[in-house]
Structure formats: structure tokens, C-alpha cells
C-alpha positions as CSV (number, residue, x, y, z in Angstrom):
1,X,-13.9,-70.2,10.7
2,X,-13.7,-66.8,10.2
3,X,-15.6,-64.5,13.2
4,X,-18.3,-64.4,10.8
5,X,-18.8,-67.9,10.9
6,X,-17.7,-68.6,7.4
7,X,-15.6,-71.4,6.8
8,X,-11.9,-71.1,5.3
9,X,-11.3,-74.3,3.3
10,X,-7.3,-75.8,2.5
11,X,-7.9,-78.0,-0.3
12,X,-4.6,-80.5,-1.2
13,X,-4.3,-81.4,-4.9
14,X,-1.3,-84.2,-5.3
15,X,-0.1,-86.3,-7.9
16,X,1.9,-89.5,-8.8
17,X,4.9,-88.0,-9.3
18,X,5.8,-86.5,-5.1
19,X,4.1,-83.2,-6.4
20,X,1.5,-81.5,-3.6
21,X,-0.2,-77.9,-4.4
22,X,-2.4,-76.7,-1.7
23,X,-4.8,-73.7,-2.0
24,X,-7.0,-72.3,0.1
25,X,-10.9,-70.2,-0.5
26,X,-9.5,-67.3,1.5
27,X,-8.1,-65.0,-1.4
28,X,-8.4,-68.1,-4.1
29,X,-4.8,-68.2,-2.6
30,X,-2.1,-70.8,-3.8
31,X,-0.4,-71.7,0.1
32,X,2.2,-74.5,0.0
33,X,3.5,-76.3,-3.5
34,X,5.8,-79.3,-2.5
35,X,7.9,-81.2,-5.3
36,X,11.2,-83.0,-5.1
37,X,14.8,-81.9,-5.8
38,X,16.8,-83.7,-8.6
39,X,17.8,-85.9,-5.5
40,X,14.2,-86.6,-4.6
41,X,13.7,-84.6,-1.5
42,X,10.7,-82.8,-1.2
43,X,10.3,-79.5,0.1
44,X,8.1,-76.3,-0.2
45,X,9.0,-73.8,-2.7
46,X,6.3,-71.2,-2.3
47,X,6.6,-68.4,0.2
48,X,3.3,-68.3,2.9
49,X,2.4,-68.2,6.9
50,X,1.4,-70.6,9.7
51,X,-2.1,-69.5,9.8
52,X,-4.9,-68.5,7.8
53,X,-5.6,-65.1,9.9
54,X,-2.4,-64.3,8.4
55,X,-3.3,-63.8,4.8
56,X,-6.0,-60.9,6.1
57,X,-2.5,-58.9,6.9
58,X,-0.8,-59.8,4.3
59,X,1.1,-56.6,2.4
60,X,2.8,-59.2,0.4
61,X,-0.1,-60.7,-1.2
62,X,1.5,-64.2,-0.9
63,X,-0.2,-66.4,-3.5
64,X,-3.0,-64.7,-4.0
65,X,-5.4,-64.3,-6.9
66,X,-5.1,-60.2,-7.6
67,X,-8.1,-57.9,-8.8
68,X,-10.5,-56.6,-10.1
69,X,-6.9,-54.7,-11.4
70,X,-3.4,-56.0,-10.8
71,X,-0.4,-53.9,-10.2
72,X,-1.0,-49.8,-10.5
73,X,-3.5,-47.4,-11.4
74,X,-1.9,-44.0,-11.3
75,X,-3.0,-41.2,-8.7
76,X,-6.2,-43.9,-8.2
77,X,-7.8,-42.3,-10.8
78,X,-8.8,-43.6,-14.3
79,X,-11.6,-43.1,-16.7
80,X,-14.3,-45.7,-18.4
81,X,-16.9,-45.2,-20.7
82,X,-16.9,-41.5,-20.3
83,X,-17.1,-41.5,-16.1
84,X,-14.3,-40.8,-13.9
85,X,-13.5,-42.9,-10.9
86,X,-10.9,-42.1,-7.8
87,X,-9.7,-45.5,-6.5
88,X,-8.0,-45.9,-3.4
89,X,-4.2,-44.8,-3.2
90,X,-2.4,-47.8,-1.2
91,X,0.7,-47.7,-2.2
92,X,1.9,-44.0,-2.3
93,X,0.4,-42.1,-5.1
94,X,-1.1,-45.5,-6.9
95,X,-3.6,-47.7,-6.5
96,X,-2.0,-51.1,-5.8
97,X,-3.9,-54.6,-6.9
98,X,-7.2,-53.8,-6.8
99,X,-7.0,-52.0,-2.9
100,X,-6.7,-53.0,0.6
101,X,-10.1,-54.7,-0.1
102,X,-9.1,-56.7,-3.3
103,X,-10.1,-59.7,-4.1
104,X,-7.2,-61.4,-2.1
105,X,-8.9,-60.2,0.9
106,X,-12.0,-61.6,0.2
107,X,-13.4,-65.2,0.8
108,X,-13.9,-67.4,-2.1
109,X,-16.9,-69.8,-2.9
110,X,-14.7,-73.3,-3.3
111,X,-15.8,-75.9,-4.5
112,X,-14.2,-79.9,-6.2
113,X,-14.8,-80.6,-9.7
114,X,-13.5,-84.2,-10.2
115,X,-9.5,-83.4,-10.0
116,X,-9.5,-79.4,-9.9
117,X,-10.4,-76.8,-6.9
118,X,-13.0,-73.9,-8.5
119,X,-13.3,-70.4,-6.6
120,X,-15.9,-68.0,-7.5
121,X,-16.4,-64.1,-6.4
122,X,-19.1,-61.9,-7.2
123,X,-17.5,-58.7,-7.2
124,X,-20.5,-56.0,-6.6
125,X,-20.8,-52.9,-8.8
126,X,-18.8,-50.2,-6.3
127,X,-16.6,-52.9,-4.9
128,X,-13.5,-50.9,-4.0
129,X,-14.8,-48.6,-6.4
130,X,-14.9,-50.5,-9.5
131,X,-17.9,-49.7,-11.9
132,X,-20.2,-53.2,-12.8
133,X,-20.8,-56.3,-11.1
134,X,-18.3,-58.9,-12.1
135,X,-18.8,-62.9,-11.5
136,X,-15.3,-64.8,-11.0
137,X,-13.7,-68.1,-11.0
138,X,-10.0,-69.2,-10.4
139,X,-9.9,-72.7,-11.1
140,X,-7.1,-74.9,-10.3
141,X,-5.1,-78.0,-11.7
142,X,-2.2,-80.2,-10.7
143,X,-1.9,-83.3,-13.4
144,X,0.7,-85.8,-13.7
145,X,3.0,-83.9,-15.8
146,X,3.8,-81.6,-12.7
147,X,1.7,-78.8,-14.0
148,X,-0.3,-76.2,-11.6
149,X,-2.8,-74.6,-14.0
150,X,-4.9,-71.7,-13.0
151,X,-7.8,-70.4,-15.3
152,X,-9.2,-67.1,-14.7
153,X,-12.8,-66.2,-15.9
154,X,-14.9,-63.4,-15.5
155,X,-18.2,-61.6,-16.9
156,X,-19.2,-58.4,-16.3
157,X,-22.7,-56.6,-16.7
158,X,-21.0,-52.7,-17.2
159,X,-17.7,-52.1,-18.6
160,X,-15.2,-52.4,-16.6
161,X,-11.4,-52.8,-16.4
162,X,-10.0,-56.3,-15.6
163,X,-6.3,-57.5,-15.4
164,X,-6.3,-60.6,-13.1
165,X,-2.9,-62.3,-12.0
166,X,-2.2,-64.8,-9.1
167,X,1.2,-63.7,-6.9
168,X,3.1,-67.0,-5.7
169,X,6.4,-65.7,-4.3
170,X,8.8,-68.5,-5.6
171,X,12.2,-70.3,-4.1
172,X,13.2,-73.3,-5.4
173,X,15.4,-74.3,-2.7
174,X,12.6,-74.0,0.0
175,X,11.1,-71.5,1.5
176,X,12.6,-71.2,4.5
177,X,16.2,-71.7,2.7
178,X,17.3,-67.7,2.7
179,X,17.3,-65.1,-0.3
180,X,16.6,-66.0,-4.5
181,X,19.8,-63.9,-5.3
182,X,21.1,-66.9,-7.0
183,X,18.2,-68.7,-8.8
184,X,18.6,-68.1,-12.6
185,X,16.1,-66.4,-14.5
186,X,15.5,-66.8,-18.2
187,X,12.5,-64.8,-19.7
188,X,11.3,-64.8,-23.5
189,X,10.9,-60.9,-23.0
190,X,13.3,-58.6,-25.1
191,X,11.5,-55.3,-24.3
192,X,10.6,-54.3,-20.5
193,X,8.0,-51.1,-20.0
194,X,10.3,-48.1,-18.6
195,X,9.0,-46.6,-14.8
196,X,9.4,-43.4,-13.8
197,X,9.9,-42.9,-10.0
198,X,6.7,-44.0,-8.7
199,X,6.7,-47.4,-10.9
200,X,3.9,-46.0,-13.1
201,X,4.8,-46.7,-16.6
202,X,6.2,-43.7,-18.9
203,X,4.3,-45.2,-22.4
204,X,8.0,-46.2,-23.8
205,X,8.7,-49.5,-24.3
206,X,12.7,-50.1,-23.5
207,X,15.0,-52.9,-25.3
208,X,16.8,-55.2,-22.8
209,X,19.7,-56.3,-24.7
210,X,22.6,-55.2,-22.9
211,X,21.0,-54.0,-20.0
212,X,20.2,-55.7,-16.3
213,X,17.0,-55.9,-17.6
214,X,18.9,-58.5,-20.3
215,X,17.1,-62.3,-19.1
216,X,16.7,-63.8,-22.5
217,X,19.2,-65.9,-21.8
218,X,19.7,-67.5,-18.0
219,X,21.3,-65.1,-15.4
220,X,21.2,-65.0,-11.6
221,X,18.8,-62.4,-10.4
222,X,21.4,-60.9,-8.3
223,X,23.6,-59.6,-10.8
224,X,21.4,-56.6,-12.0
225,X,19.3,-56.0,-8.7
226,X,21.6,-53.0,-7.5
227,X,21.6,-51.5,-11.0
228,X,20.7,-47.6,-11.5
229,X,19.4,-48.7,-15.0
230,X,15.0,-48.0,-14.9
231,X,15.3,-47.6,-11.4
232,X,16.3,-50.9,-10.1
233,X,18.3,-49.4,-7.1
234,X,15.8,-46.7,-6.3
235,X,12.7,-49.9,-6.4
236,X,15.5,-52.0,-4.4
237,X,15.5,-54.4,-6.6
238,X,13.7,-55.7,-9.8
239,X,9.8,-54.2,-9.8
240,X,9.2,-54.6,-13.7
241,X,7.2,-55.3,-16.6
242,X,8.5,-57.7,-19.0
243,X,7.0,-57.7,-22.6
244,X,5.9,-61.3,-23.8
245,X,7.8,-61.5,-27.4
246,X,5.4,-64.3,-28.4
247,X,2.0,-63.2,-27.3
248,X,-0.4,-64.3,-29.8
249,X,-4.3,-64.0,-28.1
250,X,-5.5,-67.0,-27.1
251,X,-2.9,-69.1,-26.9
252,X,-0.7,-70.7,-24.2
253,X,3.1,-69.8,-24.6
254,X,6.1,-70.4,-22.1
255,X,7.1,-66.6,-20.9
256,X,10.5,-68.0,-18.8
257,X,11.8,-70.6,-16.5
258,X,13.2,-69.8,-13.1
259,X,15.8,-72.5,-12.2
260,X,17.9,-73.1,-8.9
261,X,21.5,-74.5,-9.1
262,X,21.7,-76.4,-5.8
263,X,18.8,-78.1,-5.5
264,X,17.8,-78.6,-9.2
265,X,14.4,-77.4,-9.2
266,X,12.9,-75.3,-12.1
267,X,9.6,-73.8,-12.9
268,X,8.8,-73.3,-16.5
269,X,5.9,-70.7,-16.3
270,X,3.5,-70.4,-19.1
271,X,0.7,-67.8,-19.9
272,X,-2.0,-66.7,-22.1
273,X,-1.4,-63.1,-20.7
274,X,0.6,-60.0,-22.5
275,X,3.7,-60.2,-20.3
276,X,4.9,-60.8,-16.7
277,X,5.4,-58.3,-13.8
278,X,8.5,-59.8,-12.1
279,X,9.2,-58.5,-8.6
280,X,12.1,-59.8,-6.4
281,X,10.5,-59.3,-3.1
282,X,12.1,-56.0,-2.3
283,X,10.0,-55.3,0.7
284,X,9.3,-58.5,2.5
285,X,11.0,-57.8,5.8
286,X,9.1,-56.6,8.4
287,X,6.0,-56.2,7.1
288,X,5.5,-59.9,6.7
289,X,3.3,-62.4,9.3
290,X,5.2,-65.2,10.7
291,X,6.3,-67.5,7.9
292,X,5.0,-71.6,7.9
293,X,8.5,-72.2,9.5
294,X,7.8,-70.1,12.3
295,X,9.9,-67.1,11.1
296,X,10.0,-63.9,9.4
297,X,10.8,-63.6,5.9
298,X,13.4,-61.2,4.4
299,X,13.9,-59.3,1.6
300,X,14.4,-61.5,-1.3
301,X,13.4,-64.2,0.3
302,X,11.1,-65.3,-3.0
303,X,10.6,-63.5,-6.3
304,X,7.1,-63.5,-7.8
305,X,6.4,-64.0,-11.8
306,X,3.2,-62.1,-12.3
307,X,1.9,-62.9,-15.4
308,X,-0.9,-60.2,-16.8
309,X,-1.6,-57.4,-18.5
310,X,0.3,-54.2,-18.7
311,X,-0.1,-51.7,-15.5
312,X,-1.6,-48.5,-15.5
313,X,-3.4,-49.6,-19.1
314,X,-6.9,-47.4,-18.0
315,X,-4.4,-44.7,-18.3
316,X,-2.5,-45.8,-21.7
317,X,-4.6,-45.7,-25.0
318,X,-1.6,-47.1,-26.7
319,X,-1.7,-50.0,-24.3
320,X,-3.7,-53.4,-24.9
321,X,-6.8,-52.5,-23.5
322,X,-8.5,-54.3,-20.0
323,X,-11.6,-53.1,-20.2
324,X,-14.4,-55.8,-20.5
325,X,-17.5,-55.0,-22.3
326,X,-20.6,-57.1,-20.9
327,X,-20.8,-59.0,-24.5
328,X,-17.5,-60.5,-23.7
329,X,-16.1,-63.3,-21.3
330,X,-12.4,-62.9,-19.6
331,X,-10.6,-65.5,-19.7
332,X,-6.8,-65.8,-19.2
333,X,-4.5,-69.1,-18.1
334,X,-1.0,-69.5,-15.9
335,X,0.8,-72.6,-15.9
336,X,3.4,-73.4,-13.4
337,X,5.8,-76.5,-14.7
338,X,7.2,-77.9,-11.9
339,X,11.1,-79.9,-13.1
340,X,14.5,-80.1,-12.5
341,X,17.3,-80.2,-14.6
């Protein structure tokens, strides 16, 4: 119970196959996913913490379901439907998923439909300074063919901007096993959005061939991450937008796989969304709560595969738009294929 006296709910999906996803009402958060190895043995692979007062001081965001805007507004400022707003700046200049007050801080309404876990939010007109009441639901699946599904919907009454992502930190060979320098990363992206210096994007849209940004075909994350190419060294590591080639609206497409040599695992990650913020957990030391194993986690201790829209886009005209008019209803799909290989 939280001092409030609300309750904070863990809710275990499994299947047939030794697959078990856990999530939890307190941020609509995804908190353990446990599948085998290509030996059979089962461990964790998602990154999280031994209690749930942790995920309240959480900078990591571990697993969470981000909003009412993932990823960066610049200067907190941004303008919609003629009126100009000043968001809170938590992370230097920027505004940073949605605030301290996001919707990962907040506590879900859960509830069991047959074989899936619904949350819904009503986000208040004003919440962390967002204009128009927004209703929400993050609905989640496990089915026998080893896929976690999460289905975001929401519908607004003013427009308003919405980019909604969930932020499982990944690592295939457990959570507690060390860093994800040498999990291989394949991603059907052959353009990445260039940063300038305070990961806000410029507006230019960069090719990867050739470059560290270069995951069309499998490479270990390692390889590129102390690269002075977009800023990878100055970000410590890989803080970037990758540019679905297949997006078509609508429709469910795999964006990459993340695979781990050792153990075998893979996740094959699908999405309905524009393209994939892929951060490699540059700044997990220290600020972290202690981890489920009863320890701290380090820097690249799991790398998260955000799938949504692009940042800053209430600053972008030339950007796919996320504002949602009250006519319309959001609605935007991850899969997570668990595997090995």
C-alpha cells in the first residue's frame, strides 16, 4: 500500500512455454520478464529493484510506461493550437518524458481481462503542464508464442501532444549478469535523427551506412559506443533516434532484434510507432535503487529499445506530428518476441 492507502498491485502473466512477464499498476510498469536460455535455464532479463517504493526514485525509468511525451521537449517550451506552454526542464535544458511527475510516477487503475492486465490513467488538463484531459490504457499480453504485447490508447478532450513508449532496460544474459557491451543489435533503421549537444534533434535526418550508427546488419553494441560520430562519446554512449525504414501507419512491423551470444536469448521487437530511441544505459550507476539481486546496477548494465515517435516533434513542423485532436483516438502497439537462436 502506498501511505495513501492505495494498493500497488504485481500481476504475473505466464505461459506454456517457461515464459513469465510480471507488471505492476505503479507506473503501468513492466518489472521482471523470465524466459529460458537455448539450454533451458530461466532467468530475468529485464533490469528493476527489490521493492515497489523503489520505482517512485527511479531516474532510470525502469520499465515504465512514458508520457504524456516521451523523450525531450526543448527548453520545456512548445506551442499548441496557438498557446504557449513552459514544461518543466528535468534534464538540463529539456524536458525529459513527460517530468518528474510523468505518468511513470503515477499509480495505475489495473485491472484482468481474461488473459491480459489493462491500466488506465486519467491524465487532468494541467497535469505537469500539459493542455487537455487525456484518458489512458496500457494493456498487456503474454501468449504462447512468447510474445509480450503492449497496446497504448488514449483520447483527449483539447489538443494535445502525445508520444507514449514503455522503457524496459534489456539483458539477455540476466540482469544481474554485468554490462550489454556484447549483445548484438540488428535494427531495420538506415537513417538516425542527428543531436546537437543537448540531445535535442538538429531537423536533419543522417544516413548510417558506414557509420557506428550502422545496425542494419548485427553488431555488438560495444563497438561504436566510444565513437565521436553524433555525439556518442560526449552522450557516453548510444542516446539516439533510429528511423523505422518500414513504417507504414497502422501496421505492425519488426524494427530489430537484440540477441546475446552466450546464453542464446533474443528479442525480436516489433512496433506500430515511427522509429526507436535506443539508449545503452549510459547513466545507470549511482543514481539507481538497489537492484532485485540486492545490488546496484552499472552503466550499461541494460540497453532500452524505445519505440515512438520522434523527440522534440512540438518543436519540428517537418516532423510526423503528436498532437491529438479530440475527434481522434491514439493508439500505438510494441511487441516484445521473446527466442533464442
Amino acid at each position: 500500500m502506498t501511505p495513501e492507502g492505495e494498493a500497488v498491485v504485481l500481476y504475473t502473466l505466464r505461459n506454456d512455454n517457461g515464459c513469465e512477464v510480471q507488471v505492476c499498476n505503479l507506473g503501468a510498469t513492466m518489472v521482471s520478464v523470465k524466459c529460458p536460455d537455448r539450454n533451458g535455464n530461466i532467468a530475468d532479463v529485464i533490469l528493476g529493484y527489490k521493492d515497489f517504493e523503489s520505482y517512485y526514485n527511479d531516474p532510470a525509468c525502469s520499465g515504465k510506461s512514458i508520457g504524456r511525451v516521451a523523450n525531450r521537449i526543448a527548453d520545456g517550451r512548445m506551442t499548441v493550437d496557438g498557446v504557449d506552454y513552459n514544461l518543466e526542464t528535468n534534464n538540463g535544458p529539456n524536458h525529459l518524458h513527460g517530468g518528474s511527475n510523468g505518468f511513470g510516477t503515477k499509480l495505475w487503475e489495473g485491472r484482468v481481462e481474461t488473459n491480459r492486465v489493462v491500466f488506465a490513467l486519467v491524465s487532468e488538463d494541467g497535469d505537469a503542464g500539459y493542455p487537455g484531459q487525456l484518458c489512458v490504457e496500457a494493456a498487456y499480453d503474454l501468449d504462447e508464442d512468447n510474445n509480450i504485447s503492449i497496446t497504448y490508447v488514449a483520447k483527449t478532450d483539447k489538443l494535445t501532444p502525445v508520444n507514449l513508449t514503455n522503457h524496459t532496460y534489456w539483458n539477455l544474459a540476466g540482469e544481474n549478469s554485468g554490462d550489454i557491451l556484447s549483445h548484438e543489435l540488428r535494427l531495420d533503421c538506415s537513417r538516425v535523427l542527428e543531436m546537437n549537444d543537448v540531445q535535442i534533434p538538429t531537423g536533419k535526418l543522417l544516413d548510417v551506412d558506414g557509420t557506428p550508427m550502422d545496425f542494419t546488419s548485427f553488431r555488438r553494441i560495444g563497438d561504436g559506443i566510444g565513437s565521436e560520430f553524433n555525439h556518442i562519446r560526449d552522450f557516453r554512449g548510444y542516446d539516439h533516434f533510429f528511423v523505422a525504414d518500414n513504417w507504414q501507419q497502422n501496421i505492425l512491423n519488426v524494427i530489430g532484434e537484440l540477441r546475446e551470444p552466450k546464453s542464446g536469448r533474443k528479442v525480436t521487437v516489433l512496433t506500430s510507432q515511427r522509429g526507436a530511441m535506443v539508449y545503452t544505459g549510459n547513466w545507470l550507476a549511482g543514481g539507481c535503487p538497489v537492484t532485485k539481486s540486492g545490488g546496484r546496477y552499472a552503466d550499461y548494465a541494460g540497453v532500452a529499445i524505445e519505440c515512438q515517435n520522434y523527440p522534440d516533434a512540438v518543436n519540428h513542423a517537418d516532423f510526423p506530428s503528436i498532437l491529438l485532436f479530440p475527434t481522434e483516438t491514439y493508439c500505438q502497439k510494441i511487441v516484445f518476441r521473446l527466442g533464442t537462436y
